[in-house]
ROZAVO-74257 format. One record per residue (C-alpha): y, x, z; residue number from 1; residue in one letter. Coordinates in steps of 0.02 Angstrom, whole numbers, plus 32768, in hexadecimal, padded with zeros to 4 digits. Layout:
N
REC     yy     xx     zz   num   residuo
REC      Y      X      Z   NUM         a
...
% end
This chain:
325
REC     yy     xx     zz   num   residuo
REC   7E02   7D32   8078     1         x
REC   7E2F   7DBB   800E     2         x
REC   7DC4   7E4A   7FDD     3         x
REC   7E57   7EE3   7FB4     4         x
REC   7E40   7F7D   8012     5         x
REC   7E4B   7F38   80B8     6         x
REC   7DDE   7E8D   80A9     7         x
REC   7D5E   7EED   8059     8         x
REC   7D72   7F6D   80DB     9         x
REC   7D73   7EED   817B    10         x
REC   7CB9   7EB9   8122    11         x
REC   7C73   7F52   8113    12         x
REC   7CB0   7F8E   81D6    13         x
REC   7C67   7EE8   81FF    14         x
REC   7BB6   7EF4   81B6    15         x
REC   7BB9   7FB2   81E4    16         x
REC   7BCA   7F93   82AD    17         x
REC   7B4D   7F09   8296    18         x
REC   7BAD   7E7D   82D5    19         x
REC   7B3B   7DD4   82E1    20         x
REC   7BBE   7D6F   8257    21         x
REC   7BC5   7D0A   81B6    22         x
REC   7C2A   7D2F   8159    23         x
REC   7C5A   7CDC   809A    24         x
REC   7CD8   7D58   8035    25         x
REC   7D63   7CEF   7FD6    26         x
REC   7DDE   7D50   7F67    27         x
REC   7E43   7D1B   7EC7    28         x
REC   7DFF   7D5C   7E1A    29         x
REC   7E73   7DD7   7DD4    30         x
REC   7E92   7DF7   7D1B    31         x
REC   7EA5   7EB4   7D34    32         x
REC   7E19   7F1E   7CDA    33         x
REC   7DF5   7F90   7D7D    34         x
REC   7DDC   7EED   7DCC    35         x
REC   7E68   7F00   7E67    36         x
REC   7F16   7EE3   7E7A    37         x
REC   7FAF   7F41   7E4B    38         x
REC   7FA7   7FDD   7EAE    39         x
REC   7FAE   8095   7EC8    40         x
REC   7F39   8101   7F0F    41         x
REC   7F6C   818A   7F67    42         x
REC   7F46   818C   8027    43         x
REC   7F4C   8213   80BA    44         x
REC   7E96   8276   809A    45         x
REC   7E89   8288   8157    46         x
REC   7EA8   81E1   817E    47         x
REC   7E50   819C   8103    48         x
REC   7DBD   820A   8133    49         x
REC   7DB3   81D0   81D3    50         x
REC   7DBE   810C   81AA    51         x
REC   7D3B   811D   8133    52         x
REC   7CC5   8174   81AD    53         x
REC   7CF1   80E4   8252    54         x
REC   7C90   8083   81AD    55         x
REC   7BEB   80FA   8172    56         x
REC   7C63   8112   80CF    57         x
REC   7C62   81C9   8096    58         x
REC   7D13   81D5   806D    59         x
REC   7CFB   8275   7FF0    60         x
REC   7C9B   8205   7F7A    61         x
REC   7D29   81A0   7F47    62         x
REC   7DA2   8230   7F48    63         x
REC   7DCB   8258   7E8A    64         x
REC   7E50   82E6   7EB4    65         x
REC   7EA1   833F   7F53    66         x
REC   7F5D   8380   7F57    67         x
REC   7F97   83F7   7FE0    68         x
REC   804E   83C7   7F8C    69         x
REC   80A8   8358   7F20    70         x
REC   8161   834D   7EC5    71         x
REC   81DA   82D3   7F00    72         x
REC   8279   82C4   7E95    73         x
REC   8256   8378   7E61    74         x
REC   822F   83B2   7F1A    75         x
REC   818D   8416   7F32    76         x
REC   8149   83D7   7FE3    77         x
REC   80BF   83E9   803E    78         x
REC   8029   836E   804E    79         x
REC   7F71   834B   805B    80         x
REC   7F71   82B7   8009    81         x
REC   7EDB   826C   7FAC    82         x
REC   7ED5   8215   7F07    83         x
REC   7E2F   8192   7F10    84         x
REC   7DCB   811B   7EA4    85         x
REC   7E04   807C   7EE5    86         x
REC   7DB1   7FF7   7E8B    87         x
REC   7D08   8059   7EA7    88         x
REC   7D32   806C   7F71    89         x
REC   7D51   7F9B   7F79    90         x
REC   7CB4   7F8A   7F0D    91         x
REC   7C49   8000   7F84    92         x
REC   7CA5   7FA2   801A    93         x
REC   7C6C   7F0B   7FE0    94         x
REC   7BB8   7F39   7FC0    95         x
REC   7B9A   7EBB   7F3B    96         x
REC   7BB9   7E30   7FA4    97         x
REC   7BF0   7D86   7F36    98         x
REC   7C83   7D50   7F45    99         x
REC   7CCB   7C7C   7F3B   100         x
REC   7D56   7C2C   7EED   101         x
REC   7DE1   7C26   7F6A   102         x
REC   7E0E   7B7C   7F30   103         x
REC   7D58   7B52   7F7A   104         x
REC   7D8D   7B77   802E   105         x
REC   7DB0   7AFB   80B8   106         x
REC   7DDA   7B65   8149   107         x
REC   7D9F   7AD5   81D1   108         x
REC   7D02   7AFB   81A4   109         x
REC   7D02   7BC0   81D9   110         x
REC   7D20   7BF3   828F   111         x
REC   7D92   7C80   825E   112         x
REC   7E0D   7CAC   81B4   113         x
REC   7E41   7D54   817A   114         x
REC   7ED1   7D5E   8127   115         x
REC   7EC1   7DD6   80A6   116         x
REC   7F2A   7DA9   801C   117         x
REC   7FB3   7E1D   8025   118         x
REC   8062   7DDD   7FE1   119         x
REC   8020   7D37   7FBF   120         x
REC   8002   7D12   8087   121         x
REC   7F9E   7C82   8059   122         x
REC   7F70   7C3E   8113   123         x
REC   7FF7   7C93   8183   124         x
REC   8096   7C59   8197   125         x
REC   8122   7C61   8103   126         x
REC   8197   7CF1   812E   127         x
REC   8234   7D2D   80CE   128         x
REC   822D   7DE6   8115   129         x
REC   8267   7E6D   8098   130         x
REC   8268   7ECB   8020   131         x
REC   81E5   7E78   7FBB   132         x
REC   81D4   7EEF   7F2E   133         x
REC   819E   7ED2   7E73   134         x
REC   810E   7F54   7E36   135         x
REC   80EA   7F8A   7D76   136         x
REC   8053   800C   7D64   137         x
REC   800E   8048   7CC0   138         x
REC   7F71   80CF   7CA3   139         x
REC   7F8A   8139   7C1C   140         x
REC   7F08   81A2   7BC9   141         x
REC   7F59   826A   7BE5   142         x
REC   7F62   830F   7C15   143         x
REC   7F76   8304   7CCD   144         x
REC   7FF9   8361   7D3A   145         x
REC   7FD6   83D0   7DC0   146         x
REC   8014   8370   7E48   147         x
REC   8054   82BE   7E6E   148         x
REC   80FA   8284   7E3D   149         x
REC   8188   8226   7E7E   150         x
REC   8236   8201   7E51   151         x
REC   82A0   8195   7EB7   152         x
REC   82EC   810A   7E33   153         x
REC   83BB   80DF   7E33   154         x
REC   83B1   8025   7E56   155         x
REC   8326   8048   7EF1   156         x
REC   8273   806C   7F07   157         x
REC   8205   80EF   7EA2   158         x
REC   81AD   811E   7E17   159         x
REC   8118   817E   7E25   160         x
REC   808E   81DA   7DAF   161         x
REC   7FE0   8213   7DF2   162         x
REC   7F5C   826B   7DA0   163         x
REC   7EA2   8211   7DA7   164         x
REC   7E23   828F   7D60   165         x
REC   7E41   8308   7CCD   166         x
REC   7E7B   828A   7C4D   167         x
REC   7ED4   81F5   7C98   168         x
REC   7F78   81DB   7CF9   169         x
REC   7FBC   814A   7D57   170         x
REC   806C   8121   7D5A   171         x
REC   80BA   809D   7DA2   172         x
REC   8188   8063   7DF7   173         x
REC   81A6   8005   7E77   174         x
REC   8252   7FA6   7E7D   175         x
REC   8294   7F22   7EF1   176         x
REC   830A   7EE7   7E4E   177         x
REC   8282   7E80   7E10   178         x
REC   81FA   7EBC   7D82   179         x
REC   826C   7ED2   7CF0   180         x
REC   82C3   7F4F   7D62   181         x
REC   8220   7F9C   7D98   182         x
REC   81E8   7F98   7CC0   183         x
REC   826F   7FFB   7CA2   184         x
REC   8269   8089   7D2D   185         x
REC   81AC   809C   7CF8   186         x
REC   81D8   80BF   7C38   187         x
REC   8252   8145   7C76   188         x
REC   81CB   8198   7CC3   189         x
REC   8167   8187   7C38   190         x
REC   81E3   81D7   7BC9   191         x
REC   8196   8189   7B2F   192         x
REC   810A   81C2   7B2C   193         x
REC   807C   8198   7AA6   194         x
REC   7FDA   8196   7B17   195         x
REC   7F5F   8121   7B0D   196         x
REC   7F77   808C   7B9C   197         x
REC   7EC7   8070   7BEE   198         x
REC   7F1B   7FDE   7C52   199         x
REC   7FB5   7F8D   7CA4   200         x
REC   7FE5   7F11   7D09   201         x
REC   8068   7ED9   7D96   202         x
REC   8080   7E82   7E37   203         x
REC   80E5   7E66   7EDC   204         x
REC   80D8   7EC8   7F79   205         x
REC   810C   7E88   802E   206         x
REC   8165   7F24   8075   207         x
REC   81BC   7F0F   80F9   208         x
REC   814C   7F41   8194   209         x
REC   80EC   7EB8   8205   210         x
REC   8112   7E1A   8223   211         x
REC   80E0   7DA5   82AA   212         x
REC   806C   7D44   82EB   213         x
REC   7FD4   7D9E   82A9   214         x
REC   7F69   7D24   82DD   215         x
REC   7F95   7C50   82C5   216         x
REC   7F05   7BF6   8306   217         x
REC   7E63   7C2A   82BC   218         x
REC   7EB0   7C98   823F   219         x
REC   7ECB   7D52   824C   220         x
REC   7F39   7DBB   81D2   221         x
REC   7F24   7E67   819E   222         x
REC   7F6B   7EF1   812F   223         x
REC   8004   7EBF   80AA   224         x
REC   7FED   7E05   80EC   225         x
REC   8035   7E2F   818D   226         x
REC   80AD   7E9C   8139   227         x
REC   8064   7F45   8143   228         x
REC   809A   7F9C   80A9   229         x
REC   8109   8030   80CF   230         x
REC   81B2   7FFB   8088   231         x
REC   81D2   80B6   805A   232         x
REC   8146   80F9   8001   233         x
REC   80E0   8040   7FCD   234         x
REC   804D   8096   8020   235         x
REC   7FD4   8010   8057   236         x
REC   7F30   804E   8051   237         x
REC   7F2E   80A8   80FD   238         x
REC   7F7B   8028   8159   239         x
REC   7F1D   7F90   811C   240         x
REC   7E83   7FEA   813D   241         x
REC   7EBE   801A   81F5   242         x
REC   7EF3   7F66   8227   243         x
REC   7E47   7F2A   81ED   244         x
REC   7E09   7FA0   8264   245         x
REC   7E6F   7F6F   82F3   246         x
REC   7E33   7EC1   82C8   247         x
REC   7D81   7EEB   82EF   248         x
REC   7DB4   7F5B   8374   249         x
REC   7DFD   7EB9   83C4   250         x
REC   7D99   7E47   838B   251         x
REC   7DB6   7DBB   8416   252         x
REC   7E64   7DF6   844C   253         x
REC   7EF8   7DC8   83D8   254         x
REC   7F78   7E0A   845A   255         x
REC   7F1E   7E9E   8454   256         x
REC   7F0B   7E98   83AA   257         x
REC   7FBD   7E91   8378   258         x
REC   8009   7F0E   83FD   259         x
REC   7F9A   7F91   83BE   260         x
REC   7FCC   7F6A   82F7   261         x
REC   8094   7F54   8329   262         x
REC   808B   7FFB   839F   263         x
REC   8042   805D   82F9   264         x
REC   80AA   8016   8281   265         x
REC   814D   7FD6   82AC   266         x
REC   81A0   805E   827E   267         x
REC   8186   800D   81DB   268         x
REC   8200   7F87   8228   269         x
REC   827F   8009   823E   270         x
REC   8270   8036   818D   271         x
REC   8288   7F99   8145   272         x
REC   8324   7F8D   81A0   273         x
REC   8379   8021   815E   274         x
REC   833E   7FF6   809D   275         x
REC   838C   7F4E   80AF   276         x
REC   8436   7F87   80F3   277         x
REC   8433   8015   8070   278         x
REC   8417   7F7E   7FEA   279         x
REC   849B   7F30   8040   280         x
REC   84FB   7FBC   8006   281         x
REC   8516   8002   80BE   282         x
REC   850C   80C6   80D2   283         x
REC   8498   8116   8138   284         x
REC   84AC   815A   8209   285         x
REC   8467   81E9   8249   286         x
REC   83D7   8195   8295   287         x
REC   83A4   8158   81E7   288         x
REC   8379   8208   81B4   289         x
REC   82C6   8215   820E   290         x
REC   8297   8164   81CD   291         x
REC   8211   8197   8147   292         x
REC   81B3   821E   81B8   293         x
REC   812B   819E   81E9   294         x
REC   812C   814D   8129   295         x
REC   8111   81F5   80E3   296         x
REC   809A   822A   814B   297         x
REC   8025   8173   8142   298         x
REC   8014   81B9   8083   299         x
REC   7FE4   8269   80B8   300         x
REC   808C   82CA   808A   301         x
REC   80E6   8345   810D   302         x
REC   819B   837E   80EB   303         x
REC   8204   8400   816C   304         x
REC   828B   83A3   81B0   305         x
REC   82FA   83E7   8141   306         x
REC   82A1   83AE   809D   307         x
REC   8293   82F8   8103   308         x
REC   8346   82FC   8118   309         x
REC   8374   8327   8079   310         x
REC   82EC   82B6   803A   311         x
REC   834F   8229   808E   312         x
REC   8409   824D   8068   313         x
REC   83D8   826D   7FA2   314         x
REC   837F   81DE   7FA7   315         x
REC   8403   815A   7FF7   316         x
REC   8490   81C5   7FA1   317         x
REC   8440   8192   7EE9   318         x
REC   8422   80DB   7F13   319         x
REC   84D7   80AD   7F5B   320         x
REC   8523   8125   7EBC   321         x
REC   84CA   80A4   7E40   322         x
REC   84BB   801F   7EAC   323         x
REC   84F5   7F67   7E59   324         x
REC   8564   7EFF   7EBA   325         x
% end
């Protein structure tokens, strides 16, 4: 159940490796006019590429620009990072299969459940892991910049600006304050502008790295509903899409199955930890300073070790300065 970038995905990997199945596609109607949740769209090209192609999917076609760097808090750094056309990658994932009513499904009646539905967790068991963040995103008709943008925001999290073609941009903030928080940050980076909005909208992401079991009797969990959002960047795309491989991969093994997902992303675990004690208004160690290497890379961007570092200390350095007790 749930068709975002990994359920849809996990069907077309399925129907691609011809697996003798039947499968029925639930997922909640959404309000937004792309048709998708709140979400950005930037991914690693490479590993993006590759996913894709495990699927028949020619990654290129859903590619609507290529950076080889972007700007973080004014910070040119290097990247191959990929902007793509989200709700028209879950669309050709899905192959214009329909889609029920999830208020329609009685699991007894299916010999296996994916859990799909990102922060909502609708069949796996309640967790309070954080940081649960709060997300605001608006498209705005405009001249777009030559690179992707980020700036890291005073209370915590991000806001970010991407082009998508000639003529759009998307902007959107992150904040783990709550939405009127996250409102805020976003019309900063906006800086009152005038454009035209094409659309908006908002939601909550689960951020704070896996979370076990990953499997509860005949239900298995993948992507942002086991947690894997990197609590860094919000980047969810990538591994979503990689744990509904490894689902396939291990089709009748859920041991297997999770000590493959927690041995490529628990680093996101590690992360979580350090942006909690930082919220808890506890400075940073020298092991903390490495922390974001894997998150940065998941989204396709590279820093030296001394633009990490510096990356890092700025970063924590800004939060605790305007931090609220």
């Amino acid at each position: 159940m749930g068709c975002g970038s990994g359920g849809s995905y996990l069907y077309r990997l399925l129907r691609y490796r011809n697996l003798d199945l039947n499968i029925t596609l639930f997922d909640q109607p959404t309000a937004n006019s792309c048709g998708i949740k709140c979400c950005a769209w930037g991914v690693s090209h490479p590993l993006f590429a590759q996913l894709c192609a495990e699927a028949g999917i020619d990654s290129e076609a859903f590619i609507i620009s290529q950076y080889d760097h972007v700007v973080i808090n004014g910070q040119r750094l290097k990247a191959d990072l990929a902007i793509i056309d989200k709700p028209a990658l879950v669309k050709n994932f899905l192959g214009g299969a329909e889609q029920f009513d999830p208020a329609a499904v009685d699991i007894s009646s299916y010999d296996r459940v994916i859990d799909a539905t990102g922060s909502e967790r609708v069949f796996l068991p309640a967790t309070d892991a954080t940081p649960v963040v709060s997300a605001v995103q608006v498209r705005l008709k405009a001249r777009a910049p030559r690179a992707p943008t980020a700036v890291f925001n005073p209370g915590g999290g991000y806001s970010w600006l991407f082009p998508i073609g000639e003529d759009e941009v998307h902007l959107g903030s992150l904040s783990p304050q709550g939405f009127d928080v996250a409102r805020e940050e976003l019309k900063k980076m906006m800086s009152g502008s005038k454009s035209e909005a094409v659309c908006s909208c908002r939601g909550k992401i689960r951020c704070h790295g896996p979370v076990t079991p990953f499997v509860q009797d005949k239900v298995w969990g993948i992507g942002e509903s086991i947690g894997l959002v990197d609590p860094v960047t919000g980047a969810g795309i990538v591994p979503a899409m990689t744990s509904a491989k490894q689902l396939v991969d291990h089709w009748d093994s859920p041991s297997e199955y999770q000590g493959v997902v927690m041995q490529r992303f628990s680093y996101m675990m590690k992360e979580a930890n350090t942006l909690n004690r930082l919220m808890a208004g506890n400075a940073l160690s020298s092991g903390d300073l490495f922390f974001p290497k894997w998150a940065l890379e998941t989204i396709g961007i590279n820093p030296s070790f001394v633009e990490l570092v510096g990356l890092v200390v700025k970063g924590a350095k800004d939060y605790l300065a305007h931090r609220k007790v």
